[in-house]
C-alpha positions, 0 to 999 in steps of 0.5 A: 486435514481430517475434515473432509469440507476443508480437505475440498478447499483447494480442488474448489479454488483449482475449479475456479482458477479460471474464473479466478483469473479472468475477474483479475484481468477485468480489474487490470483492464480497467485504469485506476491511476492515482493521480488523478484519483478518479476511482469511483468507476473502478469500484463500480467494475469491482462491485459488479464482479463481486455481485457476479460472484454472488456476493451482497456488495455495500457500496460507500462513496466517500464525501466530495470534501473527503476526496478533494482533501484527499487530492483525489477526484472521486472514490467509493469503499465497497464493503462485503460481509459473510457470516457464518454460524453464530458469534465468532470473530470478525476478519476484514481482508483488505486490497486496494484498487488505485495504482500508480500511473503505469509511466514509460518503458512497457513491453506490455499494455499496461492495461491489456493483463497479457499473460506470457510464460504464466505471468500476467502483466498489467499495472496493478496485477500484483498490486494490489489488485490481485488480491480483490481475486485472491481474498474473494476467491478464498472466500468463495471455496470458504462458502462452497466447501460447506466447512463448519465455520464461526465468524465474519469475513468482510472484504475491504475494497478501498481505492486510496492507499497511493494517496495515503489511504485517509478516505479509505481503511480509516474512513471505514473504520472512522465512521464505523463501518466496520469494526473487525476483530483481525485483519489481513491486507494485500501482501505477496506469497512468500513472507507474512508481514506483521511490521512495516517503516512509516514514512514522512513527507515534507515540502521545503520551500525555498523563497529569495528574489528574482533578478535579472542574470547580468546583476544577480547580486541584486537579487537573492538566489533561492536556487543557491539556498535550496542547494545549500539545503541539499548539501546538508540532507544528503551528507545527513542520508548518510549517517541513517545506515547505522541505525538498523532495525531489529525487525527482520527484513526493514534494514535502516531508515531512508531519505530521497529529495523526490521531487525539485521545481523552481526557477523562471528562466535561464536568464533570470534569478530563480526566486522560489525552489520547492522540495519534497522530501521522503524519509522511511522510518523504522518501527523503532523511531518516534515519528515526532523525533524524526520530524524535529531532527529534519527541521533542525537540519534544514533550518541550520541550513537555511541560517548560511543564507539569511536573505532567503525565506525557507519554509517547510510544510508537513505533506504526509505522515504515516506511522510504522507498522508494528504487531499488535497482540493477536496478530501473532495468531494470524501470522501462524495460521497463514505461514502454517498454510503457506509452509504446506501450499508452496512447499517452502518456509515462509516466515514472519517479517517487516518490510521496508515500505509502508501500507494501509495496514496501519490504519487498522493497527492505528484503530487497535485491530491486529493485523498482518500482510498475506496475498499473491506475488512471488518474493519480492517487490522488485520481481513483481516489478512493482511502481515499475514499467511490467508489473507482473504477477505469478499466476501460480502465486496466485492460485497458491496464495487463494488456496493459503487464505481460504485454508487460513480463514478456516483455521481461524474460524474453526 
């Protein structure tokens, strides 16, 4: 680093690492579950730190149909753009603020960012509310370092990506809000990821007739049909595990029944039994063909029980993400930089989850996952009672962006 603007960036992100942490904190206190969805109020939290900062915040709320279609209650994008020279390309950093609710089994308050052995612990401390910290940070040591730069960076701040981000990224993008050149989203610290599964999720519902127990034959059991169903999806799970992805880090496709609801009462032929189905799909399958193999499954099935009425509705469809040209150009600056932070290697891979990114790859922005976290998600305890973050990780991670931008904009 001969320039001696960029060479000040990582003593200016240790400078603010306190306030770093305390602007985190403020959003881990803050809930934001989704369910229910009701997230404007975390947005305006966020909007008032960002603007404590001394950033200009756009405030977008999104339409009331927007958001029932949506199954939430209430959200609003917040948009921040950073202009530097003249010309130069655009770069969108996006988190999300919504989180899933915290559930049972804490050692911690889930909303009370404890700090213990240099981990904060909180729902969504590492996802992904970290890295409204970790980008704005970087962008604040960007701005102070008075590094010779030539583009835009704009923070994304969507509250939407558990319900499938609609009314979030693609909203933004949808309605022209913005329309970025590059893009990196909320990942953690040790792998840069450029691909990701997409996943599908369908309801199967299963319709017989009710009875009274002590003549069920005069009834059609939905429960008997729907188990039916069950027999044949599990014995098909099976066979997934000889299909591997190419991509490092995806593995093979995945099917769980996530959720079972029916019956009337004990005594009493249940009459209606509803599904719901996730199936993970690597970048290599065709989103269409998955879907057709399912409903040929459950409908040959359904055909050993004629007398009940099976239907199967589509609930979410997400597409793989795969590397679009010119993410290729992220993915080296930022593992260049990772590589120097934290000492070690750190790679290009695919992940077995899917994210927002893809409504930017969708929209023909290339894009990659970069942000604070250490390894993996099952030590951030990610969806899992403790979530936690490494607050080494994100120091690290905040010096890794800002350092990255500047190559970029260089």
């Amino acid at each position: 680093m001969a320039d001696p603007a960029l060479q000040r960036i990582p003593a200016l992100v240790d400078e603010a690492f306190e306030a770093e942490v305390a602007f985190l904190a403020e959003l881990v206190r803050t809930p934001s579950d989704n369910p229910p969805g009701d997230c404007a109020h975390h947005a305006e939290v966020t909007a008032g730190l960002l603007e404590g900062l001394g950033f200009t915040v756009e405030r977008h709320p999104v339409p009331t149909a927007a958001v029932a279609a949506a199954g939430m209650i209430s959200a609003t994008n917040l948009v921040v753009r950073r202009r530097f020279g003249t010309g130069g390309p655009v770069i969108a950093l996006n988190a999300h603020g919504d989180v899933v609710p915290p559930g049972d089994g804490w050692t911690a308050d889930p909303y009370g960012a404890e700090i213990r052995d240099g981990w904060m612990y909180g729902r969504g401390a590492a996802v992904s509310k970290s890295d409204f910290a970790t980008y704005a940070f970087a962008l604040l040591a960007l701005e102070r370092s008075g590094v010779a730069l030539n583009g835009t960076i704009e923070l994304h701040g969507t509250w939407d990506e558990e319900a499938g981000g609609e009314i979030g990224p693609k909203w933004l993008l949808d309605e022209k809000i913005s329309a970025p050149d590059l893009a990196i989203a909320a990942g953690f610290s040790y792998a840069v990821v450029d691909a990701h599964n997409g996943c599908l999720h369908l309801e199967i519902v299963v319709e017989g007739r009710s009875a009274h127990a002590a003549i069920p034959y005069t009834g059609v059991d939905a429960l008997e049909a729907a188990t039916g169903v069950l027999t044949a999806l599990y014995a098909f799970r099976g066979s997934l595990a000889g299909r591997v992805s190419a991509t490092p880090g995806i593995g093979s496709p995945q099917l769980t029944v996530g959720l079972i609801e029916g019956g009337i009462n004990t005594n009493v032929v249940p009459d209606r039994v509803t599904l719901r189905l996730d199936r993970r799909m690597i970048p290599e399958e065709t989103p269409a063909a998955v879907e057709s193999e399912l409903r040929e499954l459950i409908a040959a099935a359904a055909a050993a029980h004629p007398d009940a009425r099976v239907t199967i509705n589509r609930i979410l469809l997400a597409r793989p993400l795969t590397p679009l040209p010119g993410s290729e150009r992220l993915a080296r600056a930022l593992s260049a930089r990772a590589g120097e932070i934290f000492g070690v290697a750190v790679a290009t891979v695919g992940v077995p989850l899917y994210t927002d990114a893809r409504h930017y790859a969708a929209a023909g922005v290339p894009i990659v996952l970069y942000g604070a976290g250490p390894r993996t998600i099952t030590e951030a305890n990610a969806h899992r009672a403790d979530e936690r973050l490494p607050l080494a990780d994100l120091r690290g991670a905040t010096k890794v962006v800002a350092l990255a931008l500047a190559d970029l904009l260089g």
